[in-house]
N, C-alpha and C positions, 0 to 999 in steps of 0.2 A: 423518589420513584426510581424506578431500573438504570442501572448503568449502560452505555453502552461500551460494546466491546471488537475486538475482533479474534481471531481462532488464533488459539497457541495448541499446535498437539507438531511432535518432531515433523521437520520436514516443510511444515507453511510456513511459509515468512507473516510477519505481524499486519501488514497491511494488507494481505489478500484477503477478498472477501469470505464470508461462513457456506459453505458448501464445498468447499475446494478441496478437493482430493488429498491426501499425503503423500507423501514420497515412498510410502510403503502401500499404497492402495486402498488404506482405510479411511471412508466419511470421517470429517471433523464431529465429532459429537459437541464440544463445547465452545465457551469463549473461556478470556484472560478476562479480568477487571477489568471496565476501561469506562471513564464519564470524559469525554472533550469535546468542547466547543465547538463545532462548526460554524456557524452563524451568529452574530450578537448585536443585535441594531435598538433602537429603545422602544420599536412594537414588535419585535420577535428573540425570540431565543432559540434556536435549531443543540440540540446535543446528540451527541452518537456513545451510549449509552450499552453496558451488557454486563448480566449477571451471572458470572460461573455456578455451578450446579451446589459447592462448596459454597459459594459464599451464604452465611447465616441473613433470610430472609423471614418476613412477620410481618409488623406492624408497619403502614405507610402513611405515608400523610404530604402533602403539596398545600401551598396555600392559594397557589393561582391554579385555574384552569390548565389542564397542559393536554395532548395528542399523543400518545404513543402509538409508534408503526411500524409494528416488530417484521425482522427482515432475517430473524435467528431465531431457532428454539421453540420453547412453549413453558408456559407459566399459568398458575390457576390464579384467578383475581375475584376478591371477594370484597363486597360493600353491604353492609348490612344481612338484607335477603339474598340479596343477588350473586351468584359466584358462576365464573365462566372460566372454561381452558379459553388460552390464549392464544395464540400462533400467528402466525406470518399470512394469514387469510384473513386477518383480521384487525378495525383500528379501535383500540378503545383511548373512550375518554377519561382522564383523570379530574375530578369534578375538584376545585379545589373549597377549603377548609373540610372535607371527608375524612376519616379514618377509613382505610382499608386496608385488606391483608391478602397478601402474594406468596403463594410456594412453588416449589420446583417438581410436578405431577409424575418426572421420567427422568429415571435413578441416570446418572451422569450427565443431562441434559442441560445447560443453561437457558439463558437466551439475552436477545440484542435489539435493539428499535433504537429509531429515532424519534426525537424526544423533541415534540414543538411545543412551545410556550409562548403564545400571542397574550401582547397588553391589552386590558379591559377593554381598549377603546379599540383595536385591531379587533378582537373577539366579539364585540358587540357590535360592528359592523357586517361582519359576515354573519352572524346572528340574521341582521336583517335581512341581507339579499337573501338568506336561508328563507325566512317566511314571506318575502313575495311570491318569492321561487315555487312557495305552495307549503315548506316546510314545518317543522316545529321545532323544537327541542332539541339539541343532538343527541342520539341514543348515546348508552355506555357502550354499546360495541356496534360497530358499522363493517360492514362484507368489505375487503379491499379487492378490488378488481386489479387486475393486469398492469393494465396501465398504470392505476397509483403503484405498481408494486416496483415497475421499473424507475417510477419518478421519484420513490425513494433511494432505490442505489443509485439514481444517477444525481440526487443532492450529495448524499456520504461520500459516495466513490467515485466521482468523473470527475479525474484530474482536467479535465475542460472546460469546468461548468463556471460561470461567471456569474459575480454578487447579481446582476440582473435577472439575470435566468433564474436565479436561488428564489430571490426573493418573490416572483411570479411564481415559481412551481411551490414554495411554500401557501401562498394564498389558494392554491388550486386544490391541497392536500387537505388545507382546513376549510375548504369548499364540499370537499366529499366528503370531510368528517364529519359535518354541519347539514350535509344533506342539501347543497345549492346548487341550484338548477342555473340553465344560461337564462338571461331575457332575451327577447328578440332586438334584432341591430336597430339603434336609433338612426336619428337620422345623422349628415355630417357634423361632429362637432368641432369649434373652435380648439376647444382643449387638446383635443387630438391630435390638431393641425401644429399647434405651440409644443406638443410634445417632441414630436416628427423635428420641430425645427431644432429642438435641445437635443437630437439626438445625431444628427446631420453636423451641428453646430463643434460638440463634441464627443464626436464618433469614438476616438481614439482614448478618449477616459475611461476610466473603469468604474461606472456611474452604476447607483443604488437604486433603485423604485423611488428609496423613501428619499434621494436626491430630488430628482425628477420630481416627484410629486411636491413635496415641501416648496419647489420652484415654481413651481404651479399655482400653487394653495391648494392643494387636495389631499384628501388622502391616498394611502400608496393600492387600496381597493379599490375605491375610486375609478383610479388612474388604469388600472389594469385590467378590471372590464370593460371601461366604456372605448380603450382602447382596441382589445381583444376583440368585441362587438363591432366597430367597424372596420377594420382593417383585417381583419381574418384573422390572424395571429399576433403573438404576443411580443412588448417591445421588444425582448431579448434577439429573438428575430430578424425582426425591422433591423436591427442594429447590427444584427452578423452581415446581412444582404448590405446594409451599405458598405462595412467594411472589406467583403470580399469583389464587389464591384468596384473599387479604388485599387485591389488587389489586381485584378485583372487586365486592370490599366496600366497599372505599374509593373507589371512582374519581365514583363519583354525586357524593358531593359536594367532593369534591378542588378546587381553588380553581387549583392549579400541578401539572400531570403532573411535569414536574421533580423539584419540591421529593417526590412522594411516589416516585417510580422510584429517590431516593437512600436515602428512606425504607425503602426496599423490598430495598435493597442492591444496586441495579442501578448502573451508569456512569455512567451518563447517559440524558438522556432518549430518545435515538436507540437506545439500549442496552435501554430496557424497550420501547419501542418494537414494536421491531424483534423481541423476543422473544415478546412479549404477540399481535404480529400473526401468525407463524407457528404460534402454536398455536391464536389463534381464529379467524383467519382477518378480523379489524377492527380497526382501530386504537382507541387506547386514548382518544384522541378522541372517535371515533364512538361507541364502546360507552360511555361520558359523556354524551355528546348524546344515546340513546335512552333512558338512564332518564332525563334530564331533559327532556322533552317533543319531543326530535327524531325523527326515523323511526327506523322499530322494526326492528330485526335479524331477517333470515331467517336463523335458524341452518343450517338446512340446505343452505342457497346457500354460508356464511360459512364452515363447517366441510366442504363439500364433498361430503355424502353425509346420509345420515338421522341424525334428531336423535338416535333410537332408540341408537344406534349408541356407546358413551359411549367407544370407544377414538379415534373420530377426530380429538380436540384431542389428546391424547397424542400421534398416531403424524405428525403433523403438524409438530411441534416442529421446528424447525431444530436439527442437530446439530455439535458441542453447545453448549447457550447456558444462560442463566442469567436 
């Protein structure tokens, strides 16, 4: 299946993303080569994936099911009858043991997706909540909306995003691809309650889905709607809020942001950062310097709306971070 890539033309640097202007004013038309691993767990594969316009394309073939969700370029995909352009509006499925054939429609044009490969037993799950949901079949090409189009560059490209958040926004991606609907919230569960605790318990770890869930006995589907269903949102969440509320505690007298953003389970200090400032809207500096005798915070300025208002550090949050 397609590589993924990022733009090589003078002037971008290799890891900016495809759209990005040059240094002389001209749109990137293409990508470089590029197939590398983002993600690798034993019920998911994530690749970031791109075919320069040069590279000799034809025959394809996968043996597993996989999701491409192109985010560069355009390509014509042919399965038997069926032949469709491709592009960044849209998610096709690669059916596995098929023969298919891929060409490049627009003289210098590559293109680039990410590249999901869920294990039989991943894919056959979402299979099912697919047909409660009302579903059937996943088509070979599915419309990608907005939203999925940003929750692909922010798997690829958000130096913020953590294994938790991947692994939920991956399920959510092969949810649209699959065509699954929400169910409506159960009532409270126990699981939910034991998740919360693993997550309270070790806040500061850099915990998996398939951690959490495997601790559980559940699967990592499972674990992610019935969670998402009651609690509003998704663990990755749940787990920024507690960490930035220990933050908030701590930071008065904190001595090295640093030293606590590691404490906190974050990267780095650009890392907590950078999280801390899109949900409150101040650095973690500043909100330091105001309990300790520097200027005092408009929160309503800070958070963007009335203070009143308790969903707007939430709905603020860069997605997805940690």
């Amino acid at each position: 299946m397609h590589s993924v890539s990022r733009l090589t033309q003078a002037g971008v640097p290799a890891r900016w993303p495809p759209g990005t202007i040059s240094a002389f004013g001209d749109p990137v038309r293409d990508v470089a080569w590029r197939r590398e691993t983002v993600h690798d767990s034993p019920s998911l594969l994530i690749e970031d994936s791109a075919l320069p316009f040069a590279q000799a394309l034809g025959r394809d073939y996968a043996p597993n099911d996989q999701f491409a969700f192109p985010y560069f370029g355009v390509f014509r995909w042919r399965v038997g009858s069926f032949e469709r352009l491709i592009d960044a509006n849209a998610i096709l499925r690669i059916r596995g043991g098929e023969e298919a054939f891929e060409t490049h429609p627009v003289q210098g044009v590559g293109h680039a997706s990410a590249i999901l490969t869920p294990s039989p037993a991943l894919l056959d799950e979402v299979r099912a909540l697919s047909r409660r949901a009302g579903g059937d079949v996943a088509p070979i090409v599915t419309s990608m909306d907005d939203r999925t189009r940003l929750m692909v560059h922010d798997i690829l490209f958000n130096p913020i995003s953590t294994i938790l958040g991947r692994d939920e926004a991956s399920i959510d991606l092969l949810a649209v691809a699959m065509g699954t609907g929400s169910a409506a919230p159960p009532r409270p569960s126990p699981l939910v309650e034991k998740a919360k605790e693993i997550l309270h318990d070790r806040f500061a770890e850099p915990l998996s889905l398939e951690q959490i869930a495997r601790d559980l006995g559940v699967t990592p589907v499972y674990l992610t709607q019935i969670f998402r269903r009651q609690e509003g949102l998704p663990l990755y969440r749940y787990q920024t809020r507690l960490r930035l509320s220990r933050a908030l505690l701590l930071l008065p007298d904190c001595a090295s942001i640093t030293e606590l953003a590691l404490d906190l389970g974050y990267s780095s200090h650009a890392h907590f950062t950078a999280t801390f400032s899109t949900v409150f809207g101040i650095t973690p500096r500043a909100f330091r310097a105001s309990r300790n005798g520097g200027r005092p915070i408009d929160w309503t300025v800070a958070l963007g709306g009335s203070p009143q208002d308790s969903r707007n550090g939430s709905d603020r949050e860069a997605w997805p971070n940690a």
